[in-house]
mmCIF file of the C-alpha atoms, coordinates in Angstrom:
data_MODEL
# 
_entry.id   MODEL 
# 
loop_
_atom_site.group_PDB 
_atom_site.id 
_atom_site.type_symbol 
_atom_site.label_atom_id 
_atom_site.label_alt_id 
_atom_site.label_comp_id 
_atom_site.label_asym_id 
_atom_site.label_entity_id 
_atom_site.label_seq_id 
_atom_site.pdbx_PDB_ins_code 
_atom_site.Cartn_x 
_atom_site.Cartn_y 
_atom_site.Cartn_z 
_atom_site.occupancy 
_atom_site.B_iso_or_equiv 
_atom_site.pdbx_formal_charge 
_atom_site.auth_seq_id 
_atom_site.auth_comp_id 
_atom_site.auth_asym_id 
_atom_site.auth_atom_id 
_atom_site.pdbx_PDB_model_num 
ATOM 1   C CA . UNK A 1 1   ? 97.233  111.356 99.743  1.00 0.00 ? 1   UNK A CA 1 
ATOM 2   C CA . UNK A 1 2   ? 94.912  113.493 101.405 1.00 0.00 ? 2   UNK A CA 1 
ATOM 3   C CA . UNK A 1 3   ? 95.616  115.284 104.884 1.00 0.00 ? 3   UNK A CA 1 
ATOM 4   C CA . UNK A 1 4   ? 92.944  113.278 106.677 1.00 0.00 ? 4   UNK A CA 1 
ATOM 5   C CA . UNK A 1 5   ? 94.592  109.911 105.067 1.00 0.00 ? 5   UNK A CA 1 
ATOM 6   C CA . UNK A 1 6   ? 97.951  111.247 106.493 1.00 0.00 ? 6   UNK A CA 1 
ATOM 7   C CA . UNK A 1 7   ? 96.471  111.941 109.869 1.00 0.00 ? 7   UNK A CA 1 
ATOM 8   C CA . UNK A 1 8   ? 95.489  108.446 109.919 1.00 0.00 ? 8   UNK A CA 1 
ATOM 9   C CA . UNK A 1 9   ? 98.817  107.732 108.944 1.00 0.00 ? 9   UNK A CA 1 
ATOM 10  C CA . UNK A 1 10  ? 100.635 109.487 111.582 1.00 0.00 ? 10  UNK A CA 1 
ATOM 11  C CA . UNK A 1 11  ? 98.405  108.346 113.847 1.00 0.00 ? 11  UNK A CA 1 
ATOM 12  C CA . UNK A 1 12  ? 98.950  104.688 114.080 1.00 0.00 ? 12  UNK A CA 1 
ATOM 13  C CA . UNK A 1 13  ? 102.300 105.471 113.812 1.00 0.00 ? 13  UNK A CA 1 
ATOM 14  C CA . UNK A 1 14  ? 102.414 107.370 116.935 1.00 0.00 ? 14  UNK A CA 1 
ATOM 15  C CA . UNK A 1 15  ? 102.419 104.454 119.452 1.00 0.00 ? 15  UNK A CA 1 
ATOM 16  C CA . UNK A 1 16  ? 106.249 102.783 120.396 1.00 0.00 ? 16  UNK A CA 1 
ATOM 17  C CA . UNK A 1 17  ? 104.481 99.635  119.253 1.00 0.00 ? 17  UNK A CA 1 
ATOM 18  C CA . UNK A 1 18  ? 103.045 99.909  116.025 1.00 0.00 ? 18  UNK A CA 1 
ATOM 19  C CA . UNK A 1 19  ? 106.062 101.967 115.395 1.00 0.00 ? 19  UNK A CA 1 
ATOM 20  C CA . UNK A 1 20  ? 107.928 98.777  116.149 1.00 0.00 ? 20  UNK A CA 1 
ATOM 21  C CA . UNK A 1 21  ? 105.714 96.461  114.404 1.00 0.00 ? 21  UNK A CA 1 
ATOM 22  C CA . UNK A 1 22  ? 105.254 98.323  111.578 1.00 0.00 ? 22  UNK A CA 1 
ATOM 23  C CA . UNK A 1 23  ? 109.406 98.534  110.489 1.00 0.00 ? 23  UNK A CA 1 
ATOM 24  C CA . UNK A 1 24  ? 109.642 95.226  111.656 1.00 0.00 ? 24  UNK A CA 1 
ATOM 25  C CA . UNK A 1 25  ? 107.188 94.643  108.820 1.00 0.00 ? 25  UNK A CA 1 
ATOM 26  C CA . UNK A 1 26  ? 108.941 96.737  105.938 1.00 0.00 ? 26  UNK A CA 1 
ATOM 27  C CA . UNK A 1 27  ? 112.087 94.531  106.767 1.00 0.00 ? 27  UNK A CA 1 
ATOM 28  C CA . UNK A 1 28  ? 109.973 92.121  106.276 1.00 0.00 ? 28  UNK A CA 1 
ATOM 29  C CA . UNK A 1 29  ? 109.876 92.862  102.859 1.00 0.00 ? 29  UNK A CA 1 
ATOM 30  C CA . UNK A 1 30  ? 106.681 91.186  100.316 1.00 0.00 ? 30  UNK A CA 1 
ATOM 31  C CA . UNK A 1 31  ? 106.776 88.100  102.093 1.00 0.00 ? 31  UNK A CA 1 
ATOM 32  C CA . UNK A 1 32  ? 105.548 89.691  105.560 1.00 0.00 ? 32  UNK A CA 1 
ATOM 33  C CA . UNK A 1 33  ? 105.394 87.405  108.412 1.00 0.00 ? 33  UNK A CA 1 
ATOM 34  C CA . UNK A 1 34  ? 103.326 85.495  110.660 1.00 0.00 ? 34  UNK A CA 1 
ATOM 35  C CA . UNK A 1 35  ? 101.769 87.397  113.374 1.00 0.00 ? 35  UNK A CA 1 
ATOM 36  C CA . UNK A 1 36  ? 103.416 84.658  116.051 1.00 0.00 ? 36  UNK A CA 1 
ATOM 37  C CA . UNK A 1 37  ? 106.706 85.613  114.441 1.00 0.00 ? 37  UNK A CA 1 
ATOM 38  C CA . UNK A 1 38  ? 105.402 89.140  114.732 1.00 0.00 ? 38  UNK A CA 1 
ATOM 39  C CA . UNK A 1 39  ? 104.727 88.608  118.382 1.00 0.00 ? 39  UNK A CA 1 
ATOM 40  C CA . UNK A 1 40  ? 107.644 86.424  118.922 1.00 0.00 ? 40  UNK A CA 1 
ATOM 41  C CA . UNK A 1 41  ? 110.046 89.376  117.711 1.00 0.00 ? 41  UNK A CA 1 
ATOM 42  C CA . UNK A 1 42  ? 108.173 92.264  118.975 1.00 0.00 ? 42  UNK A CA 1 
ATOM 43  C CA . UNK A 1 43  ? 107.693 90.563  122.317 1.00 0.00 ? 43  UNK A CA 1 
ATOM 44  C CA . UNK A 1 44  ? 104.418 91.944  122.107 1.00 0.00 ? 44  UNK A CA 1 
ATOM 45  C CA . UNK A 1 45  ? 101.586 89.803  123.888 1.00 0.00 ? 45  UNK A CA 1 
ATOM 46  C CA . UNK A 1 46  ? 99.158  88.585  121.382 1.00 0.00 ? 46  UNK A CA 1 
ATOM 47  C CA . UNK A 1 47  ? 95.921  90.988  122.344 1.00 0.00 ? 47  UNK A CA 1 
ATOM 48  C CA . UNK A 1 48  ? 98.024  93.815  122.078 1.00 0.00 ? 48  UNK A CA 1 
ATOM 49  C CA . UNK A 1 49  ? 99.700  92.751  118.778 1.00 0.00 ? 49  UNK A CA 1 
ATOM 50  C CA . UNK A 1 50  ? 95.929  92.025  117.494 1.00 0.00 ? 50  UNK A CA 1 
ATOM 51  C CA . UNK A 1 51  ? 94.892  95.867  118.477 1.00 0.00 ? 51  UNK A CA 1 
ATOM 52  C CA . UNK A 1 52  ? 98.022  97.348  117.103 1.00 0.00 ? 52  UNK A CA 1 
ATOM 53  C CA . UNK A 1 53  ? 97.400  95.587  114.165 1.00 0.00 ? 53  UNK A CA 1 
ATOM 54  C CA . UNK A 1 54  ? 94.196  96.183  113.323 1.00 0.00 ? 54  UNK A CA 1 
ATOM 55  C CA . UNK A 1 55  ? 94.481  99.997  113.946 1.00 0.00 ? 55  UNK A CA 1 
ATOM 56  C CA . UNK A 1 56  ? 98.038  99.705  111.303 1.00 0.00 ? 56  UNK A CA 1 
ATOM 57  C CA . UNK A 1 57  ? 95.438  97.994  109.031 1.00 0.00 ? 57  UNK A CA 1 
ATOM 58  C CA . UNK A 1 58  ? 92.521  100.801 109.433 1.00 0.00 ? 58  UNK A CA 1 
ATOM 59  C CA . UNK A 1 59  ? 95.509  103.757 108.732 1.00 0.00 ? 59  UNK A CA 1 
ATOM 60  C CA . UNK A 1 60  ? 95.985  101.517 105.379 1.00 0.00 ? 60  UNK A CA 1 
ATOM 61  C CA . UNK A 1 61  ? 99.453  100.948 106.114 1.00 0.00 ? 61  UNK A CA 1 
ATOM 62  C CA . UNK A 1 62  ? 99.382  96.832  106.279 1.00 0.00 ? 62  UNK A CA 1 
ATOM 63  C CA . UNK A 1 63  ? 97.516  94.022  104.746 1.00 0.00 ? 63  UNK A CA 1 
ATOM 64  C CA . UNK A 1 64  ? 97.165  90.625  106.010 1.00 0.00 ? 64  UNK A CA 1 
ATOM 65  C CA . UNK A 1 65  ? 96.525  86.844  103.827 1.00 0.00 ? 65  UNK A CA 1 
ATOM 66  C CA . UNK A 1 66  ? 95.789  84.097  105.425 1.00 0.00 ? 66  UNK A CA 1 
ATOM 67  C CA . UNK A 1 67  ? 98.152  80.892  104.864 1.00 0.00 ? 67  UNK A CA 1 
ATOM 68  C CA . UNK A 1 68  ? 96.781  78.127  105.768 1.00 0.00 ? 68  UNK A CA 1 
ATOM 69  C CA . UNK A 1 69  ? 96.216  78.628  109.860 1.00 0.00 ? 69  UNK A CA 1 
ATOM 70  C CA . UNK A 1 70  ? 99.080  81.324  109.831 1.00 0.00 ? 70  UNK A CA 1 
ATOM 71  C CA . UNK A 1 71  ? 97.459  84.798  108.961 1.00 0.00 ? 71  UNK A CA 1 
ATOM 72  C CA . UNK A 1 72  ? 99.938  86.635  107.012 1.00 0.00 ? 72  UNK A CA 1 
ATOM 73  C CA . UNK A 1 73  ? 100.818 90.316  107.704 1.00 0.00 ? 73  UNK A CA 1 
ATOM 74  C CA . UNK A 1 74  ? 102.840 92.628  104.942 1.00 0.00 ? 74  UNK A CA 1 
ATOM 75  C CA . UNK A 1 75  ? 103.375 96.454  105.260 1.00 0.00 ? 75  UNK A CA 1 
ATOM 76  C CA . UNK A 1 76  ? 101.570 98.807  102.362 1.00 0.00 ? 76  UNK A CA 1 
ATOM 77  C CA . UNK A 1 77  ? 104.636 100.106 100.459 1.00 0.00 ? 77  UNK A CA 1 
ATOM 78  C CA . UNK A 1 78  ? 102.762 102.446 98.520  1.00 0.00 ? 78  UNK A CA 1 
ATOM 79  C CA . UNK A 1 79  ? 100.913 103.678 101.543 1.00 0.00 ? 79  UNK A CA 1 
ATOM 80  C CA . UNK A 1 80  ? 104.038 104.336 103.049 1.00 0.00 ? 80  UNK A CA 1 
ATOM 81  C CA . UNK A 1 81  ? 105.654 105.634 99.604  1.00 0.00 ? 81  UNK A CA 1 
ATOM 82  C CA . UNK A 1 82  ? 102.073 108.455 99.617  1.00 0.00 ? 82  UNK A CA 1 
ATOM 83  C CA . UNK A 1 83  ? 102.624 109.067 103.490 1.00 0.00 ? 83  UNK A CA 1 
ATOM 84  C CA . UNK A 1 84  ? 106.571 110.121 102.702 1.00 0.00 ? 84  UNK A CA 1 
ATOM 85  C CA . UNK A 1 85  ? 105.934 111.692 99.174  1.00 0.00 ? 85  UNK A CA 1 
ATOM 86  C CA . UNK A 1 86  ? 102.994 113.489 101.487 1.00 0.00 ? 86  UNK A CA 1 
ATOM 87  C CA . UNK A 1 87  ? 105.045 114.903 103.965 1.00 0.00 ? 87  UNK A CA 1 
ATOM 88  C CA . UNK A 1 88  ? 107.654 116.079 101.347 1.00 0.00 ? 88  UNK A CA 1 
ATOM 89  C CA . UNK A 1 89  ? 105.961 117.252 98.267  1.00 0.00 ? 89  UNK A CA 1 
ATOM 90  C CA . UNK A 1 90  ? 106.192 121.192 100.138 1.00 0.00 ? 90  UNK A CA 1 
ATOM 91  C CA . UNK A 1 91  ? 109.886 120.802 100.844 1.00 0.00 ? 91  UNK A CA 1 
ATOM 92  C CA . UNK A 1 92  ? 111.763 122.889 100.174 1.00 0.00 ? 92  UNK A CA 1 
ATOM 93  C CA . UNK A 1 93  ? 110.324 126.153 99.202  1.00 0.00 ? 93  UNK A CA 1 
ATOM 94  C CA . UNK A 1 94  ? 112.588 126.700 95.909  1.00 0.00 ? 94  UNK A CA 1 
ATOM 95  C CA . UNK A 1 95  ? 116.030 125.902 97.767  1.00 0.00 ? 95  UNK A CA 1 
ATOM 96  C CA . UNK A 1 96  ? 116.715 122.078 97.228  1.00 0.00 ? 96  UNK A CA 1 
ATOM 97  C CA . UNK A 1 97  ? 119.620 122.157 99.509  1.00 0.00 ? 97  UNK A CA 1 
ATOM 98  C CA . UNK A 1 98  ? 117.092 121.672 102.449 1.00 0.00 ? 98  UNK A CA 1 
ATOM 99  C CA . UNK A 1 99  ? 115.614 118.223 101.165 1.00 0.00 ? 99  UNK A CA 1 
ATOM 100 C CA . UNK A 1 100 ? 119.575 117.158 99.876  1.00 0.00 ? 100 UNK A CA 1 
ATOM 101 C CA . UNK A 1 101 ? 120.312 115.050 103.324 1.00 0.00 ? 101 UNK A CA 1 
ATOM 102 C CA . UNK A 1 102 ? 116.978 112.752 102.926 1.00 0.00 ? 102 UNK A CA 1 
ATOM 103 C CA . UNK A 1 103 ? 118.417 111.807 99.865  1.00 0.00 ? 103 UNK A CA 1 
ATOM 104 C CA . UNK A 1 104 ? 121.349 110.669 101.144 1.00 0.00 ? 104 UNK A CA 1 
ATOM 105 C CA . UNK A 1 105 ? 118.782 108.762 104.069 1.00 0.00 ? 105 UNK A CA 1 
ATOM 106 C CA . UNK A 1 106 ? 117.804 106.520 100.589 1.00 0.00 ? 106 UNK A CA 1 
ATOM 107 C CA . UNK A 1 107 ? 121.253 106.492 99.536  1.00 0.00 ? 107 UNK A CA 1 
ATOM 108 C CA . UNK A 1 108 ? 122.396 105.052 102.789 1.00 0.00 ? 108 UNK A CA 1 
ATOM 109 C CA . UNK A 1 109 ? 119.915 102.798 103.391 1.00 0.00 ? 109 UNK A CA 1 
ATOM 110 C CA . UNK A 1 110 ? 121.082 99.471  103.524 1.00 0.00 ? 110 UNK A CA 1 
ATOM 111 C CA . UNK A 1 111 ? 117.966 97.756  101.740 1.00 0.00 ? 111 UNK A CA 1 
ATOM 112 C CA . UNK A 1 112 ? 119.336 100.504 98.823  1.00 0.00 ? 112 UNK A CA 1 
ATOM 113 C CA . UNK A 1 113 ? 122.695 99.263  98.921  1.00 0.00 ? 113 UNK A CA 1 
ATOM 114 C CA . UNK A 1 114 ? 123.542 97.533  95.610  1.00 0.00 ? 114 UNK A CA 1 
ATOM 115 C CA . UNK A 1 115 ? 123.395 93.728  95.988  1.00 0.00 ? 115 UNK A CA 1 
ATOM 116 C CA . UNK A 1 116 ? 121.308 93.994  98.983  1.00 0.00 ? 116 UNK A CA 1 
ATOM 117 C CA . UNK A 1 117 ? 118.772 91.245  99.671  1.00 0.00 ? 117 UNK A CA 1 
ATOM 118 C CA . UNK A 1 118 ? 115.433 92.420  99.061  1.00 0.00 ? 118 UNK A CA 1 
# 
């Protein structure tokens, strides 16, 4: 990922709402969800859903299908997998005790718990 990709990034990330919408869709998982579900669980009216969104879609960091009538919305893991490897690949600076913690983040997790529903 490039800086200007992880500006993007950051950038429609940096809003309570697409913040919101955007782990509600990496819960989600590949399945993703309606963007009346979305709306429904946000509480986000649907103009402001639509705008948040689209700008989540321009960053690259969610995709939409369409189902039928239903459109379809799923978060990018491997956008978000570039934005975090981005941010970390200068940790560090030759003492790996500063990056330890975020590997006990993963560790934690509970989508990374064994047996945990995907």
């Amino acid at each position: 990922m490039d800086a200007n990709a992880a500006v993007a990034s950051l950038s429609a990330l940096a809003h309570p709402g697409r913040l919101e919408v955007f782990r509600l869709l990496v819960r989600a998982g590949a399945d993703g969800m309606a963007s009346g579900d979305i709306a429904r669980a946000a509480g986000h009216v649907p103009q402001t859903l639509s705008g948040n969104l689209n700008i989540l879609g321009h960053a690259g960091l969610v995709s939409s299908r369409r189902e039928g009538r239903s459109i379809i919305y799923t978060a990018d893991y491997a956008a978000m997998t570039d934005l975090l490897g981005f941010l970390m690949e200068d940790c560090c600076g030759g003492a790996p005790e500063i990056c330890a913690p975020l590997a006990d983040v993963v560790t934690r997790a509970a989508c990374c718990q064994p047996g945990a529903a995907q």
